[in-house]
N, C-alpha and C positions, 0 to 999 in steps of 0.2 A: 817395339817391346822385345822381338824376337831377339835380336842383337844384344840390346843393354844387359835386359835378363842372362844369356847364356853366358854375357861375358862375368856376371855380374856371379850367377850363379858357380862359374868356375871358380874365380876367386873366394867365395867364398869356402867351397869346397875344400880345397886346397889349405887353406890358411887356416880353419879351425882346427884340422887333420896334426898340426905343426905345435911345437913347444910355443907362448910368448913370448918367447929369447927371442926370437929369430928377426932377422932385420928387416929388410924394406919389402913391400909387396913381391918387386922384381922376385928378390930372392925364394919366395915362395914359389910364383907360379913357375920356377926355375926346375922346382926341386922335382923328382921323379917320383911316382907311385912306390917306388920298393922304400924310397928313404923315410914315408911317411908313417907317425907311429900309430899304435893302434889309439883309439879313445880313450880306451878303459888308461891306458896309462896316465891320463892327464885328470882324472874326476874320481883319486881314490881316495882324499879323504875330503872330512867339511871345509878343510883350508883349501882347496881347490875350488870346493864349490861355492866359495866364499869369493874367492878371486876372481872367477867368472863371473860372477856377478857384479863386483867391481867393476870388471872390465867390461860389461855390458855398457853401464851407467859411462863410464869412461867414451867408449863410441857415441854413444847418445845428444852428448855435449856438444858434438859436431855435428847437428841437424840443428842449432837452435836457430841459424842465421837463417838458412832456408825455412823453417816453420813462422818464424816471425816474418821476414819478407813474405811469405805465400800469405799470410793471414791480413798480414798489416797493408803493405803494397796494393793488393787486388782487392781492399776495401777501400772508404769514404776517407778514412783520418789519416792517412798519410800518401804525401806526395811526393817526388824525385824534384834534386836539385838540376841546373845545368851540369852540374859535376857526373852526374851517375852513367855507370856504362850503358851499353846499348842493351846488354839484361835485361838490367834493373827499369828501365824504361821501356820494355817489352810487355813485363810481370807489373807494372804498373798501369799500362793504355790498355789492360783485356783484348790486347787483336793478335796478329801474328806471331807466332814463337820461334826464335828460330831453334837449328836442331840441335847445337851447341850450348843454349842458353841451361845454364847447370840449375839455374832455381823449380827450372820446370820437367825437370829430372829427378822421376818416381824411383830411381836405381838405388840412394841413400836408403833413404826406408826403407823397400826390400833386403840391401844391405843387414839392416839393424833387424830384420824381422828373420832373415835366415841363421843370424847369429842368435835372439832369442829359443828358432826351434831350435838349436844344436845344445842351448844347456838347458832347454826343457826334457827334451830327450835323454840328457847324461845324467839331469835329479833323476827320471823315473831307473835308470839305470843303475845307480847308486843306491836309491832305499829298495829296489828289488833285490840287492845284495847285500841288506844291513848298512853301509855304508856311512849311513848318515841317521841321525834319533827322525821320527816322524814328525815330528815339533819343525824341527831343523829343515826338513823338508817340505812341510805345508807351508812356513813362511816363504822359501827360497821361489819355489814353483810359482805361488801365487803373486809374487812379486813380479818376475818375468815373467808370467802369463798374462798380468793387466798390463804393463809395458807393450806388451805388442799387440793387446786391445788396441791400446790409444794410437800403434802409429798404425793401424788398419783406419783406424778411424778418423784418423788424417787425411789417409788415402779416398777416405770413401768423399772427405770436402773437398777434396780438391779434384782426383784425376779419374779417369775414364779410359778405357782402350776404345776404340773404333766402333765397338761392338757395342758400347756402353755398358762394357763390365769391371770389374778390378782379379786380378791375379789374386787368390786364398788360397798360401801355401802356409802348412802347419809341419809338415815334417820336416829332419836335417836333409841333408844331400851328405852322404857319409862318403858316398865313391863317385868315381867318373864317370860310373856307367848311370847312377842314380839321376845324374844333374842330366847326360843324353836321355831318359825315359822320362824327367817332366818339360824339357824342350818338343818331345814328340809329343805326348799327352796334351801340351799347350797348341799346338798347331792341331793337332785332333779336334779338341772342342772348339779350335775356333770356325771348323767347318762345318761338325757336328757339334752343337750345343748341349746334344744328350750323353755324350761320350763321356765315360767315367774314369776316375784317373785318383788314386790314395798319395799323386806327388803334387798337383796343382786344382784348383775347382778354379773356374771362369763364372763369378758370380754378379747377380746386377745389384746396387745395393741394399735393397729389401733382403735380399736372401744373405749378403754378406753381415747386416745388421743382425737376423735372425742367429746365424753361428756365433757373432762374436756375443751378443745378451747369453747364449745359452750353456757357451763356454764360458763366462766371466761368471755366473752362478755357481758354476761346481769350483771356482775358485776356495780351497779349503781354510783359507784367512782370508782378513779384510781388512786386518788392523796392523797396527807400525811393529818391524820387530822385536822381539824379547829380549831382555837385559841379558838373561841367561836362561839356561834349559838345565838346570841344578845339577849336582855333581859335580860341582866344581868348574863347570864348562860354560864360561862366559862366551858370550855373542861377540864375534869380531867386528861384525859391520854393524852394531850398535854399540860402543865401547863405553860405559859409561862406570861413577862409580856415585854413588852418594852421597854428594858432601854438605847438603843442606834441610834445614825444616820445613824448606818455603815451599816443596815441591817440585824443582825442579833437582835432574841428574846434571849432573856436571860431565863435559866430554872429559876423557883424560889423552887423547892420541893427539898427535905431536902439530897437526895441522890446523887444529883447532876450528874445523867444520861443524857446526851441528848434524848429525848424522841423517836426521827427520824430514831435513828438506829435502834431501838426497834422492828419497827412494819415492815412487808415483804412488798419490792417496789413491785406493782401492774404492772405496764409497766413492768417491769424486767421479774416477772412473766410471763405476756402473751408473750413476748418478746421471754423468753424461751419453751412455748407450742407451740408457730407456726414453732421455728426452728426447735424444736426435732419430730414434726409432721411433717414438710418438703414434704408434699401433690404435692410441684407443687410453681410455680412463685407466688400464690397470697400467698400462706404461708410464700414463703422468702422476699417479699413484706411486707405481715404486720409484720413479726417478726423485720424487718429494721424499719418500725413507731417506734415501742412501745419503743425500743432500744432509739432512735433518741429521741423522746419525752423527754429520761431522759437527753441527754446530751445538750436539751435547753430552760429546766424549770427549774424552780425551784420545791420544795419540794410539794410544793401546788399547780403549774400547770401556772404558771405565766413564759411565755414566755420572757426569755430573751432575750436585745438588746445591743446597744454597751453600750453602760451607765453603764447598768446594769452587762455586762462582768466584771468590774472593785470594783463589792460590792461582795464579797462572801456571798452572802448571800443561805448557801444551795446548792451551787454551785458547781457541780462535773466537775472538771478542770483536766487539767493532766502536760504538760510542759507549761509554760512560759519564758518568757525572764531573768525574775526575779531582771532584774532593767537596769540600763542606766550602758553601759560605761563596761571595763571590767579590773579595779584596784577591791585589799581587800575591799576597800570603799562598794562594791556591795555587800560583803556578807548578809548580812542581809535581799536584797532583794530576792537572788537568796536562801537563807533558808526559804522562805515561801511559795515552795513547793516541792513537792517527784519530784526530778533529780539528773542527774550525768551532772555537771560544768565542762567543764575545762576550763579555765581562765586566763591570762596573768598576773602575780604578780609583777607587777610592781613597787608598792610600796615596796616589800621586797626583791625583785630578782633583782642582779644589771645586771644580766644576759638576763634579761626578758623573761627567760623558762615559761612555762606555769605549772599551779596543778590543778589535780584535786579537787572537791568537791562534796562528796558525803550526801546525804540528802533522797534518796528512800527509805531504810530499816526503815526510823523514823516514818513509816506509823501504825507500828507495835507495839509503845509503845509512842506516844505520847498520851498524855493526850486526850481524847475523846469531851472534851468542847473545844479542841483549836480551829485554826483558822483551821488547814492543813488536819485535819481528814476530816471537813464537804467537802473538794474537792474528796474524795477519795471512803470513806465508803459510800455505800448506806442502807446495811442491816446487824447487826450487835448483835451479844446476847455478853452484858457485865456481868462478876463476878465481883459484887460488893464484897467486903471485908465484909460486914455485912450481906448479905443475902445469903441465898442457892437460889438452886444447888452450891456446890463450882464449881471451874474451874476441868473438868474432865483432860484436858491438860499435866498438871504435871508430873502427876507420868507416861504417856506413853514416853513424848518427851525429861524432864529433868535427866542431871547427878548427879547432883552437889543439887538437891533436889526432885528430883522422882525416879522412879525404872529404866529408861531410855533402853523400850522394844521397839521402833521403830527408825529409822534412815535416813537418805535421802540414796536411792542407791547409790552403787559404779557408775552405768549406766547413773542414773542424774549428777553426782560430773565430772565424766569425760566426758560427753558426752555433757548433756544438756548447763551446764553451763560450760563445755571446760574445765574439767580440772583444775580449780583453779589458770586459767592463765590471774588475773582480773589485768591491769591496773602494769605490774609490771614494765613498763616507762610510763610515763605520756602521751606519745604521741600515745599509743597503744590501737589497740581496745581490750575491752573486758566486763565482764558480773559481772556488779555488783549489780544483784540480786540475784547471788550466796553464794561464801565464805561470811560469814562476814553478811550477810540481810538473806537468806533462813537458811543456815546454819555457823556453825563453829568449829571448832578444838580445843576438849578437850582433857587433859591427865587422862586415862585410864587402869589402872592399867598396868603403865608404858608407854603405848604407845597410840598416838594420834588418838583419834577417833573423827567420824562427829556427830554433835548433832544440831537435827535442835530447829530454832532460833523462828520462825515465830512465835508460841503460847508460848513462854516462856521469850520474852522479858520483857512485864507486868512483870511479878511475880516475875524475878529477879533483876528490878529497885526496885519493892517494896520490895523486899527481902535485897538489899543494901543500902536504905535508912535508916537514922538513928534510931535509936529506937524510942529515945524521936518525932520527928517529923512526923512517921507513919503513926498516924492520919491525916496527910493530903492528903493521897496518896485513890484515890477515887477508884481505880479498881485496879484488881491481875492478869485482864485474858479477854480474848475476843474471840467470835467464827465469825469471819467475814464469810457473806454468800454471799454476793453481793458488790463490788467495780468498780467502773468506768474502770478500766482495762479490767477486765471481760467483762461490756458491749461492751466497745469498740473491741475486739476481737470478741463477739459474731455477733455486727453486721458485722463487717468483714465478718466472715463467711457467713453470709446471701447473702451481697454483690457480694458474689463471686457464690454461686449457683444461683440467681438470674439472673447474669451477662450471666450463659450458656444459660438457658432459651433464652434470647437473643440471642445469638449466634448462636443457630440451628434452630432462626425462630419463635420459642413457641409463645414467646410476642413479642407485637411492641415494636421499640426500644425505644419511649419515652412512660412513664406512668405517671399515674394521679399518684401525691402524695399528700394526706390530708394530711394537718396540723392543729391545733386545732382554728378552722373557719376560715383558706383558704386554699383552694385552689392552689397550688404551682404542676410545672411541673419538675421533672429529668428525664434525661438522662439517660438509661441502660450503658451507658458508665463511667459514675460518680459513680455508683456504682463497678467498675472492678476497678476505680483506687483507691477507697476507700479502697479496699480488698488489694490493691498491696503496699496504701501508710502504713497501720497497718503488713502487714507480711513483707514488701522488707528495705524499705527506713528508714535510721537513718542520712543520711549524704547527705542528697538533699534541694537545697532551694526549699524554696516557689515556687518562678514564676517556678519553672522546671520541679513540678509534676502537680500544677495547677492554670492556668490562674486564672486570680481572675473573683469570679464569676461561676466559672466552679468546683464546688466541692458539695458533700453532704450538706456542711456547707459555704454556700456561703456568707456568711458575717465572717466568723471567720478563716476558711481555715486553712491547718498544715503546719506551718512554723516552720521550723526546727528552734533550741534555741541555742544548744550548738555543736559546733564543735569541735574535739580533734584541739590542733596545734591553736587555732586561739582565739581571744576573742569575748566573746556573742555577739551575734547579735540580733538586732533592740530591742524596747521599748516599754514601756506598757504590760499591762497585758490581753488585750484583744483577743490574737490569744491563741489558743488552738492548742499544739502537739499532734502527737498520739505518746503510751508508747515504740514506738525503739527510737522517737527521746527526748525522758524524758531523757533517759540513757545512751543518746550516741551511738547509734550502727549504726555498717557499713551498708551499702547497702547488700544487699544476690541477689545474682546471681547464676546460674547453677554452674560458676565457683571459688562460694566462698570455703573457708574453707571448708575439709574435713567434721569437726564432724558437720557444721551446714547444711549438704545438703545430706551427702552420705547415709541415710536411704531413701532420695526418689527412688522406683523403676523407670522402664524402661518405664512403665505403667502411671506412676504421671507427669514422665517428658512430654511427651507424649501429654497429656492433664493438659491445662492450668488450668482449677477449681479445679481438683485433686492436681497438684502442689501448687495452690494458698494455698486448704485447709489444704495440709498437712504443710506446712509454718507457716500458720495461729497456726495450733494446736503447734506446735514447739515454739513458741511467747506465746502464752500462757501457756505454760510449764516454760519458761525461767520467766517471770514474774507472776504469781499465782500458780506455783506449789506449791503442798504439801498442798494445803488451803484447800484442803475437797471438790476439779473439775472436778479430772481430769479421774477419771473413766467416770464422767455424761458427759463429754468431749467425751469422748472416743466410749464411746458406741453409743450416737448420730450419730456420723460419720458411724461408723460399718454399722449400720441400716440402713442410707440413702445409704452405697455403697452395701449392701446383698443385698436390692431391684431393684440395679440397674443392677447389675450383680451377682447373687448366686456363694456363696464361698467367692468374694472378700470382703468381711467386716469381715469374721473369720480370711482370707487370713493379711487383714490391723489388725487387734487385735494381732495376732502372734506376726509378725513382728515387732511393737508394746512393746508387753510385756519379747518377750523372752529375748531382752539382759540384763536384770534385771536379767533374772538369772544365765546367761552365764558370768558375770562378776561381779558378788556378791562376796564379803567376809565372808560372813554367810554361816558356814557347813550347815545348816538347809535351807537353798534357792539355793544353787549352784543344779541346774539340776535337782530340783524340778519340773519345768511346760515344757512341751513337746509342750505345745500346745492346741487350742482347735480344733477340729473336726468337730465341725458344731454349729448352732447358739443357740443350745438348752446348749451349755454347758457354755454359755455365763452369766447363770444369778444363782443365788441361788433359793431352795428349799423351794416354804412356803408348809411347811407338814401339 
């Protein structure tokens, strides 16, 4: 650590200090302290600090490869090809690291976090000087402020020093003498752990959790930025103008991004700090708000009602009905969102069998300005075809136009998603967020191998589109961070540890739940079935899991859409499914299907929260695996069960991770990981 950091920290030092003009690193750490300007010259008006922040986002986009590999690699669902370097097959067997291997090199992210303090530091410097309207400034701040939440909170899943602490530095390093007095101060507490220090704190993650929940509260927004701040003073990095009834803003800037996916959802954020902190009932309490908040506002904090269920405006939705009636006629309604149809075809079937239709994997390469993305994506880094970073994705996940060194597991292909046993009668259940949407079957020098799909649909629509018409094709690539599935499983999760607390007395069964200015009372009970209607239920109506009125969401409720065998049910677009019953899935029972139950132990069964959660985690494997989750998935869990009971969360990771290698097709991963030992072996080395 001492090394990486000081180098790490020089560089950064140096290069903020500098105009953007300036060319290559070299030339930075070239330049001498007298040629350096002052700050204040580069943060004097909101177009600077407008830019900065840009270019925060800009850096950011160059961490997605290693956050995906950390997340994806060192979990269950995905496995290395014979092609992959000696890395990537390092980050993948959990053993030895070597000291070279860049994936397990903490220096990026303190990278991105030393550049967050430097224009947190240059807002409060700017509105202390008028500088900038206070509007202008509570969005900016709070925007970079939960950005380097989440890559603390990275840091907290994945690495550890020696000591089992992480480096929590908040302020810039302005000079040379500053970055030599947190080098000092960092070797001080690592000998004195009491030793106090305003350039570095050496904290274990409980206390790192504690700072960041406490900091991410005073955050003074939460919501996406303003059109404009009146007086004529439109938003640059929201650039929008008007031009429709339906609800939404039209971008007008030249690159034709949506702006929305750009910037990290704040609710999301805090959402994710209080579960992965998981203190106690008020933590799984406010981690259900912040969750809940996104699934009924919109972008900008504006509380949706029935009306408004029906404008997408910004809208993260998940099933619908997808129109009236259940002939071909209805296509078109039921194609304007992510589900799996099955349908009665009436018009074409003199038979009148029913077909499926599939529509969920289009999340992944639809156009990013359409109508379907804004229900789905919340936080989102797009590869433009004109600007770098290119898309890192390629050359790890593609055959057919990258070097194709990672793979979905043998353990996922037959386990998660069953085998590749999607829908092979129409009336059958099965999992079509597998073959075909996560992954699919290429020929392979000679023989059929899996290639996942998820980050390389982009780039090979644009890759197939015609030459001459190219140019119209606005993106090649995309690093999704946050999608309404996600939350929706997250608060599950919460639901269900929440729901114990209850159960052995902790909390009263009804709590106060704020809503943004009322007041509103739930039941501890409505949170258990929340948890049971996102892990259990694909194939239940409405009235039979929840009276109306009697739900989380007591105006919109989850009414199941699509039944295998039957034609859709009910009208309009205003209820909201959860994602088993987007895609059709059966009910899970103790007594379902072998591969979708028989990893629960004796232990889970046992206990209802434990069953629920591990459930929960299984639903979210089946729908966002491979996104770049499910280690920060994983580990969460670990932590909340090692503190409940020592051993069982190394006990639950085992278990876990080992059939990935017990049923690998990779000489290089078969009987690779034994195991971990204990919780220290859980996290990488910042040396």
């Amino acid at each position: 650590m001492n090394n990486r950091l000081s180098k790490l920290a020089l560089y950064v030092a140096v290069a903020f200090m500098l105009p953007v003009s300036l060319g290559s690193c070299g030339d930075m750490l070239d330049t001498s302290a007298e040629e350096v300007l002052e700050y204040s010259d580069h943060y004097r008006t909101i177009y600077d600090a407008d830019a900065a922040v840009i270019g925060i986002y800009g850096k950011f986009m160059n961490l997605a490869e290693q956050v995906v590999i950390l997340n994806e690699l060192r979990g269950d669902m995905m496995d290395v090809t014979t092609n992959a370097t000696q890395y990537l097959r390092e980050i993948n067997n959990l053993g030895a690291i070597s000291d070279a291997n860049p994936y397990a090199d903490a220096t990026p992210f303190y990278n991105m976090i030393y550049a967050c303090n430097d224009v947190l530091y240059n807002l409060n410097v700017m509105i202390s000087k008028a500088a900038m309207r206070q509007a202008e400034y509570n969005e900016r701040y709070s925007d970079i402020g939960a950005l380097r939440c989440w890559l603390y909170l990275q840091l907290a899943a994945q690495f550890r020093t020696a000591e089992g602490k992480i480096p929590y530095i908040t302020q810039p390093l302005n000079t040379l003498g500053e970055v030599e007095e947190m080098i000092a101060d960092y070797e001080a507490q690592k000998i004195d752990p009491t030793a106090v220090s305003d350039k570095v704190q050496l904290l274990d993650v409980d206390a790192l959790l504690d700072s960041l929940v406490d900091f991410a509260e005073t955050l003074p927004h939460t919501w996406g930025y303003s059109i404009n701040y009146g007086a004529n003073r439109s938003n640059q990095l929201w650039p929008y103008v008007s031009t429709s009834g339906n609800g939404y803003d039209n971008l007008t800037a030249t690159d034709n991004v949506q702006p929305w996916y750009r910037f990290i959802n704040k609710n999301a954020l805090l959402g994710d700090l209080y579960l992965f902190r998981g203190k106690g009932p008020d933590d799984y309490a406010n981690a259900a708000k912040f969750y809940r908040r996104i699934l009924t506002h919109n972008i900008h904090g504006v509380q949706f009602n029935t009306s408004v269920l029906n404008t997408p405006y910004r809208h993260f939705r998940w099933a619908t009905d997808g129109g009236t009636g259940g002939t071909s006629s209805s296509m078109d309604n039921i194609n304007s969102v992510y589900t799996v149809a099955f349908v009665r075809d009436d018009a074409n079937k003199p038979d009148n069998s029913t077909f499926k239709y599939i529509t969920w994997g289009e999340m992944f390469r639809d156009n990013p300005n359409d109508a379907r993305p804004h229900w789905q994506h919340l936080w989102m880094m797009i590869y433009h075809k004109s600007y770098l970073p290119e898309v890192p994705f390629v050359k790890l996940f593609s055959y057919k136009y990258g070097d194709y060194m990672v793979r979905p597991s043998q353990w996922a292909i037959d386990s998660v998603w069953g085998n590749g046993q999607y829908f092979r009668n129409v009336n059958e259940w099965g999992d079509a967020r597998g073959e075909k949407t996560a992954y699919t079957y290429e020929l392979i020098d000679g023989e059929e191998q899996p290639v996942i799909l998820k980050y390389v649909r982009d780039y090979e629509t644009y890759m197939n589109t015609d030459v001459l018409s190219r140019s119209t094709v606005y993106v090649i690539g995309r690093w999704i961070i946050y999608r309404s599935d996600m939350i929706y499983n997250r608060l599950a999760e919460a639901a269900a540890r929440y729901a114990k607390f209850v159960s052995n007395g902790t909390v009263v069964p009804v709590m106060t739940y704020p809503t943004l200015g009322n007041e509103g009372q739930v039941s501890s009970r409505q949170y258990y079935r929340f948890a049971m209607a996102v892990a259990l239920y694909g194939d239940q109506t409405y009235s039979s899991i929840f009276p109306r009125g009697d739900t989380i969401f007591p105006e919109e409720g989850f009414a199941v859409r699509f039944v295998p065998g039957s034609s859709q049910s009910g009208t309009g677009s205003t209820a909201m499914g959860n994602p088993r019953h987007s895609v059709a899935q059966a009910d899970l029972t103790l007594d379902s299907d072998e591969h979708m139950i028989h990893f629960l132990t004796a232990e889970e069964r046992a206990d209802s929260t434990l069953w629920m959660e591990s459930l929960i985690l299984r639903e979210a494997a089946q729908n966002y695996g491979l996104e770049g989750a499910r280690w920060f998935d994983l580990v969460r869990v670990a932590r909340r069960r090692e503190k409940e009971l020592p051993g069982s969360g190394t006990a639950f990771l085992n278990r876990t991770l080992l059939p990935k290698f017990q049923f690998s097709t990779t000489p290089t991963t078969q009987g690779a990981f034994n195991g971990f030992t204990s919780q220290d072996d859980w996290y990488l080395l910042i040396k």
